[in-house]
C-alpha positions as CSV (number, residue, x, y, z in Angstrom):
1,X,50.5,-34.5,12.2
2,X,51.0,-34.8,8.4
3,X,53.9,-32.3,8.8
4,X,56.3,-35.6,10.5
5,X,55.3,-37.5,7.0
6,X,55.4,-34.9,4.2
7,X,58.3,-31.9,5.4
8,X,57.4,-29.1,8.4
9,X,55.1,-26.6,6.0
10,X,53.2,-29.4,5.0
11,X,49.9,-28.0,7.1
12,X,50.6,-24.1,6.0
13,X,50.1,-25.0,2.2
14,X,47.1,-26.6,2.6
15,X,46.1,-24.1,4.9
16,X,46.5,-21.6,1.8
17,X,44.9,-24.4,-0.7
18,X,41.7,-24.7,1.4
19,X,41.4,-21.0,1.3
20,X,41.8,-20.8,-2.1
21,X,39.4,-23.3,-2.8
22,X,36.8,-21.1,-1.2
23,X,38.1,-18.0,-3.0
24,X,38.0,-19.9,-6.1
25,X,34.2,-21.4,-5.5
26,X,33.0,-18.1,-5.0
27,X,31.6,-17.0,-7.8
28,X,30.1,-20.4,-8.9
29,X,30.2,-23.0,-6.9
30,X,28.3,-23.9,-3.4
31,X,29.1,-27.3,-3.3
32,X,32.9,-26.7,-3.6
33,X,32.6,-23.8,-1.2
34,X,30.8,-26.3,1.7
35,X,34.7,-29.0,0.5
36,X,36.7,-26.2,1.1
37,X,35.2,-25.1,4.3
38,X,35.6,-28.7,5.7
39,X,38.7,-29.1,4.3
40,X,40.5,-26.0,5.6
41,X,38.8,-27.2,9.3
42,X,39.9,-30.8,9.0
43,X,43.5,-29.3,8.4
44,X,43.5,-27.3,11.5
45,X,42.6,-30.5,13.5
46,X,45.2,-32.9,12.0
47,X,48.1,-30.1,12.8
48,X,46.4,-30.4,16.1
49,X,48.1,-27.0,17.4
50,X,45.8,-25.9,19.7
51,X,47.9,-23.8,22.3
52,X,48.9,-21.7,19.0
53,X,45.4,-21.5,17.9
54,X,44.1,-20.3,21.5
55,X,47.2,-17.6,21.8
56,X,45.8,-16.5,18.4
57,X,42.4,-16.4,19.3
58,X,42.9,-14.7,22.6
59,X,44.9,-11.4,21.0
60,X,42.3,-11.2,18.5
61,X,39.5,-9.2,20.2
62,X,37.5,-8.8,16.6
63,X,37.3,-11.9,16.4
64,X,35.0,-12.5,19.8
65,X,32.9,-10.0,18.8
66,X,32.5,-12.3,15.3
67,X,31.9,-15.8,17.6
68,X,29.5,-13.5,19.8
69,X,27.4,-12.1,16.9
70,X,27.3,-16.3,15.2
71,X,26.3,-17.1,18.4
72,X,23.1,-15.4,18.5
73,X,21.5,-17.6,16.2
74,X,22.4,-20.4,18.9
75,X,20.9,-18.6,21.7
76,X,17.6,-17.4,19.5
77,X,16.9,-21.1,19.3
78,X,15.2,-20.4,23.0
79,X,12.4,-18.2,21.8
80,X,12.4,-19.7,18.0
81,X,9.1,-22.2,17.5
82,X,10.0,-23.2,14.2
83,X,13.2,-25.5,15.6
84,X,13.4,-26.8,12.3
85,X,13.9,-23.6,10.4
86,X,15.9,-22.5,13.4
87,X,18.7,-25.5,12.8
88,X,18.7,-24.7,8.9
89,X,19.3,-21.1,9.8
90,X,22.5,-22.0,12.1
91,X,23.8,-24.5,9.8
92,X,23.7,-22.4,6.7
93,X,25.5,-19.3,9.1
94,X,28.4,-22.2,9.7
95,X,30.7,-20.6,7.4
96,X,30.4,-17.3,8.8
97,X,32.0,-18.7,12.7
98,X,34.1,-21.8,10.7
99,X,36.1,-19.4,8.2
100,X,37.1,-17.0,10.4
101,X,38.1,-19.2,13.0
102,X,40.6,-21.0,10.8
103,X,42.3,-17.8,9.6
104,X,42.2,-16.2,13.0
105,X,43.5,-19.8,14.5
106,X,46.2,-20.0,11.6
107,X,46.8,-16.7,9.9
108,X,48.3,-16.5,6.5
109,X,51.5,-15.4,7.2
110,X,53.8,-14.2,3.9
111,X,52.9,-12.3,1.6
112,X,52.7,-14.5,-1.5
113,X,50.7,-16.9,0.0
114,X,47.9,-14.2,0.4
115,X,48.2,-13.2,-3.3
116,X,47.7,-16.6,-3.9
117,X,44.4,-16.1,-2.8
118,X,43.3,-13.1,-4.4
119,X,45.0,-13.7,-7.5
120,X,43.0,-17.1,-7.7
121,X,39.9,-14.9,-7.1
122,X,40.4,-12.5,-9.6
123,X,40.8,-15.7,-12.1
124,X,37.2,-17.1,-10.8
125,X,35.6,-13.5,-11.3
126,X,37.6,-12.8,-14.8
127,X,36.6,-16.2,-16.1
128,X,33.0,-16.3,-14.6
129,X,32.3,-12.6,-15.8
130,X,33.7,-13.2,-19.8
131,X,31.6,-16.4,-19.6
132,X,28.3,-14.7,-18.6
133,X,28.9,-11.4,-21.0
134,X,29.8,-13.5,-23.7
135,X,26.9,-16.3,-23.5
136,X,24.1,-13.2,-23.1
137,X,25.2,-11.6,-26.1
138,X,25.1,-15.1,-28.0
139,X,29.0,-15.3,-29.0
140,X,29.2,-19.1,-26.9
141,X,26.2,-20.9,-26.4
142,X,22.5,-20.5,-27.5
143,X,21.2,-19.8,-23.7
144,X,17.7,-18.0,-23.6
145,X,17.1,-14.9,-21.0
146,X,14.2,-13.4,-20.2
147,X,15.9,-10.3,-18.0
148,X,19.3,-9.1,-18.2
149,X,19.6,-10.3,-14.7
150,X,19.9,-13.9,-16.1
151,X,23.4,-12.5,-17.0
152,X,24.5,-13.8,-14.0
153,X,24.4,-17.7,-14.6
154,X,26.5,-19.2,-11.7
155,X,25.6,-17.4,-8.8
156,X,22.7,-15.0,-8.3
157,X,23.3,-12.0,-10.3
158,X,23.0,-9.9,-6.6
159,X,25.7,-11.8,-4.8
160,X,28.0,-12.0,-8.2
161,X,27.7,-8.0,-8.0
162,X,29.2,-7.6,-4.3
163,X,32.1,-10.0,-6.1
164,X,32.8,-8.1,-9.1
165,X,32.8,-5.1,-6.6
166,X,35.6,-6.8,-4.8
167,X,37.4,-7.7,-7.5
168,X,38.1,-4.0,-8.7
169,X,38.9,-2.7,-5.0
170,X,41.9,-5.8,-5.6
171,X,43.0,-4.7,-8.8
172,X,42.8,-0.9,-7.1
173,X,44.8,-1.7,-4.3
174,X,47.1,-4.2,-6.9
175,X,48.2,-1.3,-8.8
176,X,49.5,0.8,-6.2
177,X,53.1,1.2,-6.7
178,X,53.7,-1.7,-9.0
179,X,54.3,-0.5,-12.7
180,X,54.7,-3.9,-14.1
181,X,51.2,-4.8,-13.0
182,X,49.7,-1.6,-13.4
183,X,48.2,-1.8,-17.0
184,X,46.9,-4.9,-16.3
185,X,45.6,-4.1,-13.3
186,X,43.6,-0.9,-14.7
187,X,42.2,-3.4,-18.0
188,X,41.1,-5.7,-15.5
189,X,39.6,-2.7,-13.2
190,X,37.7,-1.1,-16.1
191,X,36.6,-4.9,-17.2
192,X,34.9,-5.0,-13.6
193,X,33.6,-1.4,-13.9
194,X,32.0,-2.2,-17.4
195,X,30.1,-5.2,-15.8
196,X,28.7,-3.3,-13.0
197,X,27.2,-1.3,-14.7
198,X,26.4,-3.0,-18.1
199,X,24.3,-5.9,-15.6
200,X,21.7,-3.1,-14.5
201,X,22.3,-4.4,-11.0
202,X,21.6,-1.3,-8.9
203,X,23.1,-2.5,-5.3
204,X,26.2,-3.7,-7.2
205,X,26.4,0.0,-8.9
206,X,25.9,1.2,-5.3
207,X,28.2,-1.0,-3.6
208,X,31.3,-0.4,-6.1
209,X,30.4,3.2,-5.8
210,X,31.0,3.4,-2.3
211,X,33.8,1.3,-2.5
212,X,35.4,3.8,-5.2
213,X,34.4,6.5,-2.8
214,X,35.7,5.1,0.7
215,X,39.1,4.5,-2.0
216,X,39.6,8.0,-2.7
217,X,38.2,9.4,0.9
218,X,41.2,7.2,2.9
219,X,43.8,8.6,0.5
220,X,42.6,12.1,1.2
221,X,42.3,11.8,4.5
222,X,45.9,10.8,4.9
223,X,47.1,13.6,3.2
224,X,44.6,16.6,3.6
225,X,41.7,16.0,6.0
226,X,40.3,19.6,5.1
227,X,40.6,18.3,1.6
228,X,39.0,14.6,2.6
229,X,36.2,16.3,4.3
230,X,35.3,18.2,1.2
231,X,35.3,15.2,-0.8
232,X,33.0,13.7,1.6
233,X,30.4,16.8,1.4
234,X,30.4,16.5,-2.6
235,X,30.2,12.6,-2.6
236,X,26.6,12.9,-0.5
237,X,25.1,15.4,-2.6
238,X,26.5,13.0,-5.6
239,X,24.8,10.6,-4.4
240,X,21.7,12.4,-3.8
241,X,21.1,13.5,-7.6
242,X,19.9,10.5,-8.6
243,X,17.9,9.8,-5.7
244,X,16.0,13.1,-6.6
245,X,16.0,12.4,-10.2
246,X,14.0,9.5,-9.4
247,X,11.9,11.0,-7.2
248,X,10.9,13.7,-9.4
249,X,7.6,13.9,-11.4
250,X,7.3,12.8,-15.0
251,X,5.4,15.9,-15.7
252,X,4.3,17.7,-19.0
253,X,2.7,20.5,-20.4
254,X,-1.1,19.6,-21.6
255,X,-1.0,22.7,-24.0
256,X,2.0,21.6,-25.9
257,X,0.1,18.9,-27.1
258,X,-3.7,20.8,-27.7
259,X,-3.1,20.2,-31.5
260,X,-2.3,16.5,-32.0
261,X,-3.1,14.9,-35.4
262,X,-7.0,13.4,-34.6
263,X,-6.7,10.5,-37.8
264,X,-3.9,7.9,-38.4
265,X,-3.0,7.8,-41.9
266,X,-5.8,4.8,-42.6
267,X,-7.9,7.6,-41.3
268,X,-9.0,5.8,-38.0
269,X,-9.4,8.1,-35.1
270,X,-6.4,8.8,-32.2
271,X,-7.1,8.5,-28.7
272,X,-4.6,11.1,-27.1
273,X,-4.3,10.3,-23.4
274,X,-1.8,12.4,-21.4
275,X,-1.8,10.7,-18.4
276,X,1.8,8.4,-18.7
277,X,5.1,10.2,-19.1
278,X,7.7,8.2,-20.8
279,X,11.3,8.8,-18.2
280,X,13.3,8.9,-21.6
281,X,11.7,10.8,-23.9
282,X,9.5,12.8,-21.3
283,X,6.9,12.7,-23.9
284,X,3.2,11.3,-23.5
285,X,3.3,7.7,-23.8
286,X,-0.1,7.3,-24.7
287,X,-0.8,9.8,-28.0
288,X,-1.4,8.5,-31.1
289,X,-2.7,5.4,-30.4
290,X,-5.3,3.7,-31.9
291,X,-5.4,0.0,-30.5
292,X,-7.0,-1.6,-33.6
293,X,-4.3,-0.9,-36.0
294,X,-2.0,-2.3,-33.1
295,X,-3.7,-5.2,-32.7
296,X,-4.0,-6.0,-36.1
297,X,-0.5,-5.4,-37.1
298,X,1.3,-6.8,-34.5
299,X,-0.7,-10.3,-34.7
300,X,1.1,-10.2,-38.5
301,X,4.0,-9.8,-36.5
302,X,4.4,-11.7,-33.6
303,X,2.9,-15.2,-32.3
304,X,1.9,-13.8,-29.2
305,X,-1.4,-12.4,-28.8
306,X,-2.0,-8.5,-28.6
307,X,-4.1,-9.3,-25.4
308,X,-1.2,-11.8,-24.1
309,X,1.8,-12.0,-21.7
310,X,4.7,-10.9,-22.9
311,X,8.3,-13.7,-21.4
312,X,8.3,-11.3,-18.4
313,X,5.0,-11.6,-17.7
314,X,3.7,-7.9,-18.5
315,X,0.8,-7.2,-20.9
316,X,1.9,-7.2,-24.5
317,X,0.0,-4.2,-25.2
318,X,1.2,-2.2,-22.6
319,X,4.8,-2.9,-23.7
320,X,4.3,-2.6,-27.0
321,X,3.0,1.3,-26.4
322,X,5.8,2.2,-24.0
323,X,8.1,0.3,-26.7
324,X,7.1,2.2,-29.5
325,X,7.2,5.6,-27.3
326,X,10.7,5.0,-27.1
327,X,11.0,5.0,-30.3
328,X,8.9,8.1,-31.3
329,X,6.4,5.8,-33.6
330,X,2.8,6.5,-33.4
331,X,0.9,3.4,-31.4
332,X,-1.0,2.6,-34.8
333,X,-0.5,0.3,-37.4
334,X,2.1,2.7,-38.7
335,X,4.1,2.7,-36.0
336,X,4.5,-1.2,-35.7
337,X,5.0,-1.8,-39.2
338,X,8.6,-0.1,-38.8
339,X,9.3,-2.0,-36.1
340,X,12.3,-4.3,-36.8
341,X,12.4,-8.4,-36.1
342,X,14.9,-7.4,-33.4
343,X,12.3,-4.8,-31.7
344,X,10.0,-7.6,-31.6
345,X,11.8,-10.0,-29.7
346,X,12.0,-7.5,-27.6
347,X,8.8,-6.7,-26.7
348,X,8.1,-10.4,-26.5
349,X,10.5,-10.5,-23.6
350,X,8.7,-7.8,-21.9
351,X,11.3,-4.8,-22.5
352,X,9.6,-1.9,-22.8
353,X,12.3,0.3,-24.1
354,X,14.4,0.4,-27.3
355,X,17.6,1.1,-24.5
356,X,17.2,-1.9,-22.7
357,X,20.7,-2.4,-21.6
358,X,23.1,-0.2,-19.3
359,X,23.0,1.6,-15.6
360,X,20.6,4.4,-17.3
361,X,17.4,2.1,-18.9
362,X,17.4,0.5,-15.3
363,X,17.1,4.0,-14.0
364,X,14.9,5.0,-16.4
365,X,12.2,1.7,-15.2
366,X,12.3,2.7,-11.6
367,X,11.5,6.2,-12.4
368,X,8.6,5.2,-14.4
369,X,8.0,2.4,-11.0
370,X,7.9,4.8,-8.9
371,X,5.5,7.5,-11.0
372,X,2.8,5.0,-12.0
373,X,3.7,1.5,-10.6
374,X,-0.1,1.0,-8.3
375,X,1.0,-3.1,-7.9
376,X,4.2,-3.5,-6.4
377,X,4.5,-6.9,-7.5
378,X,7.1,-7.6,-10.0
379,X,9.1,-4.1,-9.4
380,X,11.9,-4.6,-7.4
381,X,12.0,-1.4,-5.4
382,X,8.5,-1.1,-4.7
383,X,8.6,-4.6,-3.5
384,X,11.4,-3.7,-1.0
385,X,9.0,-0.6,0.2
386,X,6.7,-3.4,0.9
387,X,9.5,-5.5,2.6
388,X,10.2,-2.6,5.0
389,X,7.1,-1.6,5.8
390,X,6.4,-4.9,7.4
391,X,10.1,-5.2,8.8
392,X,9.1,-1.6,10.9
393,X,5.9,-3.5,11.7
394,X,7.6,-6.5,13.1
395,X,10.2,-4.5,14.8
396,X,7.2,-2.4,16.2
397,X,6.0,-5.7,18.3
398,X,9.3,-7.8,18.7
399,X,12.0,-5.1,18.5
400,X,13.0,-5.7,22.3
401,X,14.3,-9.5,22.2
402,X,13.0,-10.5,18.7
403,X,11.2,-13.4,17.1
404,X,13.8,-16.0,17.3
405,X,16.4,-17.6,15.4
406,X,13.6,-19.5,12.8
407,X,10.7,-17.4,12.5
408,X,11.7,-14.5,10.6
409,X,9.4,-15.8,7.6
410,X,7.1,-17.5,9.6
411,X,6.7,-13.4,11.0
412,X,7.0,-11.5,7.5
413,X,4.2,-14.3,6.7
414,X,2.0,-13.8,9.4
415,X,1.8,-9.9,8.7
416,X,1.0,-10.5,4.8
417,X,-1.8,-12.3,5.7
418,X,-3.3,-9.7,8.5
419,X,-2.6,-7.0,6.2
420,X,-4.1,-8.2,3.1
421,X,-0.7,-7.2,1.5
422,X,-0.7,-6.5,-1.7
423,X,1.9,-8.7,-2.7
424,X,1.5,-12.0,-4.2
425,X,2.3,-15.2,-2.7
426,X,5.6,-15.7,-4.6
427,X,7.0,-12.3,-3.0
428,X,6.0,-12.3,0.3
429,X,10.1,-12.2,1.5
430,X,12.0,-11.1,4.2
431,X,13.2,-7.6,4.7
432,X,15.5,-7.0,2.3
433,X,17.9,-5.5,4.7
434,X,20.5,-7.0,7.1
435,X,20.4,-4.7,9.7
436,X,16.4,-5.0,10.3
437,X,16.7,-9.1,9.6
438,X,19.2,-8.9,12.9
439,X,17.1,-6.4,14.6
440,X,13.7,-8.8,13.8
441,X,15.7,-11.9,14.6
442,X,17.6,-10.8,17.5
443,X,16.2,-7.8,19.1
444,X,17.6,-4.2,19.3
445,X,20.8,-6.0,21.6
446,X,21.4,-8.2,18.9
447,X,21.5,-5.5,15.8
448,X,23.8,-3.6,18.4
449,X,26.1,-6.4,18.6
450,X,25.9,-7.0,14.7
451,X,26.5,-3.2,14.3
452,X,29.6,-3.3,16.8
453,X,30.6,-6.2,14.8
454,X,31.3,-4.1,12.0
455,X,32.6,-0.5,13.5
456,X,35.5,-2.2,15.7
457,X,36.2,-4.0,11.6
458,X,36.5,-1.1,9.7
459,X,37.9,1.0,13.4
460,X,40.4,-1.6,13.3
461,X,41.4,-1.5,9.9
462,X,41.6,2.1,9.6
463,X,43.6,2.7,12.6
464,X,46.5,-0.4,10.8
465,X,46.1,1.4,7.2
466,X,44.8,-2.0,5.7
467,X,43.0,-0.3,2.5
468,X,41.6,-3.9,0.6
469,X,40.1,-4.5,4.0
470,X,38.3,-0.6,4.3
471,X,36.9,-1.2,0.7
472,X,35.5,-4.7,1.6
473,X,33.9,-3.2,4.5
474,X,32.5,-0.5,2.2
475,X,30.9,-2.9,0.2
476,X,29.4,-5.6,2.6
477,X,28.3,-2.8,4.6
478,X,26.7,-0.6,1.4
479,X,25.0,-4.0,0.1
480,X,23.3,-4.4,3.4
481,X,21.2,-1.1,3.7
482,X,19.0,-3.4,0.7
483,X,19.6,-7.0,0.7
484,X,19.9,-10.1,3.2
485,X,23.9,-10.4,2.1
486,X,24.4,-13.1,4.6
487,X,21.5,-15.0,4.3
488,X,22.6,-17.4,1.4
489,X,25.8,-19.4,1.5
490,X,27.7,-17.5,-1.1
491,X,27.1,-14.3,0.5
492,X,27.7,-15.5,4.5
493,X,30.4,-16.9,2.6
494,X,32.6,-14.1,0.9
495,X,31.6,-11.9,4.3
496,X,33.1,-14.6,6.0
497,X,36.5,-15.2,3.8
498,X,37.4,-12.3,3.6
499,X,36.8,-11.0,6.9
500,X,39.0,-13.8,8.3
501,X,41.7,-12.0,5.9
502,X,41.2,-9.1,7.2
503,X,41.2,-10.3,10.9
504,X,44.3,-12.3,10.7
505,X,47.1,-12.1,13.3
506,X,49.3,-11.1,10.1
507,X,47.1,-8.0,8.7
508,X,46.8,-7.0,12.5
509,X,50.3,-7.0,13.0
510,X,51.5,-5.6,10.1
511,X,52.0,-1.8,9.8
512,X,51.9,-0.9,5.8
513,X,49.5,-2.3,3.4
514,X,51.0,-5.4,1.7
515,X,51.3,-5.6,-2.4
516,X,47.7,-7.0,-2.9
């Protein structure tokens, strides 16, 4: 319609500005995301093309398979009894059948159009990710964090991950080819890489691994499958080191330590207690301790009480010991007194290690989790052990047809409470895990459908040589072996953008990978 008033392409740029909106909002806003959503769908109805839309639709057999897996949540609604939790749920999927539908209806066609779009990405992720590095080391703003995870102030800092994960597969596939944009491309790439792993987010580490790795794997495979297959085999054991690491024991040998010092130098007695195994130092964490001295030296020290709550909400002693094991000082008065103002503030935020930042001291806290941790509340992985167990439960009882479009937590719930689970009130989730939230929700045919869903993507993809797309699906796919990725709006949101990319009569029909 507006095309008679305003020139022919009239409907095709705002096509491409409603989609950059959305790419734009990503990383920080939900209520622009919900504008551009409606705006991008009002479009399509004012052009009123709707033969062209239905040919569209009709050679895009992806794309049913994408209507067919939204519209379980409709048909759940027959078995759900919460109705109300039920139409929340299939409202807050809307973007996942509106976004696609738009870009399957009305493809982006040229080229520069779609770089557009992921060039006004990569300026929502490059501005949101200098904002939050820079405000968490204190260069802008005066903002207080409690955990490194606050980094992430627009968006929440597991979501924001799966984005900066995207962003680098762009700048990867950007630099292909293109020496003018090359250096930039690698600055901004090692920029991305650096906030990965800087943020101590362990499902964004694992997502833009796999992306890296499905990178390298389709480039091999193209030109050596013998070659790509052997890249493959090292990749898995790769990625089982660290899975053993952290499954190994924090072990020592008692008789190194049969001759500890039995005095401080006040001349109080040590208690020597070899029971905790510091992960960095591999050293006792509980020798030379004498808790008096402690207590009495750190109340010179610090306004929070020996016996209090650190910002985190562990015990101030405890951290405090593991703090100064780090450190190799004696837990006595000693010990604390060389403690620095900066190492206090940090054990008054509950960090119980002098390396509190990087991949490694987040490694180094779920090895010590999963040695001593008895209460899984408040450790994230032992937490999502709890999640699963009950998810297997559930499936267990209601794995045929599932419990319904709105009573996944109304079913997590219910098992908590039979169970006497040990988790408190305020971490009694949901599984944690797409795949098992489908398979609860929706039955076995329904997690079949999901996981059909995503094959005939990346089958697709593969077979037309669209790399960006194969590193998406790495990443979506990667993120949900441990978190619900499509169960908030930004992250049913970015699935659902750039899936309708990816589905798009253009990237179907094209035969090389375009520029971006």
């Amino acid at each position: 319609m507006l095309n008679r008033f305003f020139g022919n392409n009239t409907h095709s740029y705002l096509h491409v500005l409603g989609i950059a909106g959305i790419a734009f909002a990503l990383p920080w806003s939900k209520v622009m995301m919900s504008i551009s959503v409606m705006f991008i769908i009002l479009n399509l109805l004012l052009e009123g093309a709707f033969s062209s839309y239905w040919k569209n639709f009709k050679a895009n057999r992806v794309f049913w398979l994408v209507v067919a897996v939204y519209l379980l949540n409709v048909i759940g609604l027959f078995w759900s009894t919460n109705t109300s939790e039920a139409l929340h749920a299939i409202k807050q999927q809307l973007p996942f059948i509106a976004i696609p539908t738009a870009l399957v209806a009305k493809p982006i066609l040229e080229t520069k159009h779609r770089d557009i779009i992921f060039l006004t990405f990569l300026v929502a992720m490059l501005g949101t990710s200098l904002y939050n590095f820079l405000s968490y080391q204190h260069i802008i703003g005066n903002r207080f964090y409690d955990d490194i995870r606050g980094m992430s102030l627009t968006s929440s800092h597991i979501r924001y991950s799966l984005l900066i994960s995207m962003s680098a597969g762009i700048t990867l596939v950007c630099s292909r080819g293109h020496k003018k944009r090359l250096i930039f491309c690698l600055i901004l790439l090692a920029w991305f890489a650096f906030y990965t792993f800087y943020s101590q987010v362990i499902s964004g580490v694992i997502s833009f691994a796999a992306m890296l790795t499905v990178f390298v794997l389709y480039h091999l495979w193209m030109k050596n499958k013998s070659l790509a297959l052997l890249f493959s085999g090292a990749a898995i054991v790769l990625g089982m080191i660290p899975i053993v690491w952290l499954l190994q024991p924090l072990e020592i040998d008692p008789a190194d330590y049969a001759s500890l010092p039995k005095t401080t130098k006040q001349g109080n007695p040590y208690n020597h207690n070899l029971s905790y195994v510091d992960s960095e130092t591999h050293e006792p964490i509980l020798i030379y301790v004498n808790e008096d001295e402690m207590r009495e030296e750190w109340e010179k020290r610090s306004e929070l009480p020996y016996d209090g709550i650190t910002v985190r909400g562990n015990l101030v002693s405890h951290t405090l010991m593991r703090y100064l094991s780090t450190k190799r000082l004696p837990r006595d008065a000693e010990g604390v007194s060389k403690l620095s103002a900066n190492d206090i503030r940090n054990i008054e935020l509950g960090r119980p290690s002098v390396h509190h930042t990087g991949l490694m001291a987040r490694m180094h806290a779920l090895r010590f989790e999963l040695n001593y941790a008895v209460n899984p509340n408040g450790h994230s992985l032992l937490q999502r052990f709890e999640y699963w167990k009950a998810a297997w439960q559930l499936i267990k009882s209601d794995g045929i047809i599932g419990v319904g479009t709105g009573d996944v937590q109304d079913a997590f719930n219910h098992y908590y409470e039979s169970s006497s689970s040990p988790l408190s009130e305020q971490n009694r989730r949901r599984a944690h895990n797409q795949f098992l939230t489908y398979w609860i929700s929706f039955g076995i045919l329904g997690l079949a459908l999901f996981v059909a869903l995503l094959f005939a993507f990346m089958r697709l993809n593969w077979h037309k040589q669209k790399v960006l797309a194969l590193l998406f699906g790495a990443i979506v796919i990667s993120s949900f072996f441990m978190e619900d990725t499509l169960e908030t709006q930004t992250g049913v949101t970015f699935f659902a953008l750039f899936t309708g990319l990816f589905l798009s009569k253009a990237e179907q029909n094209a035969t090389k990978e375009p520029a971006h």
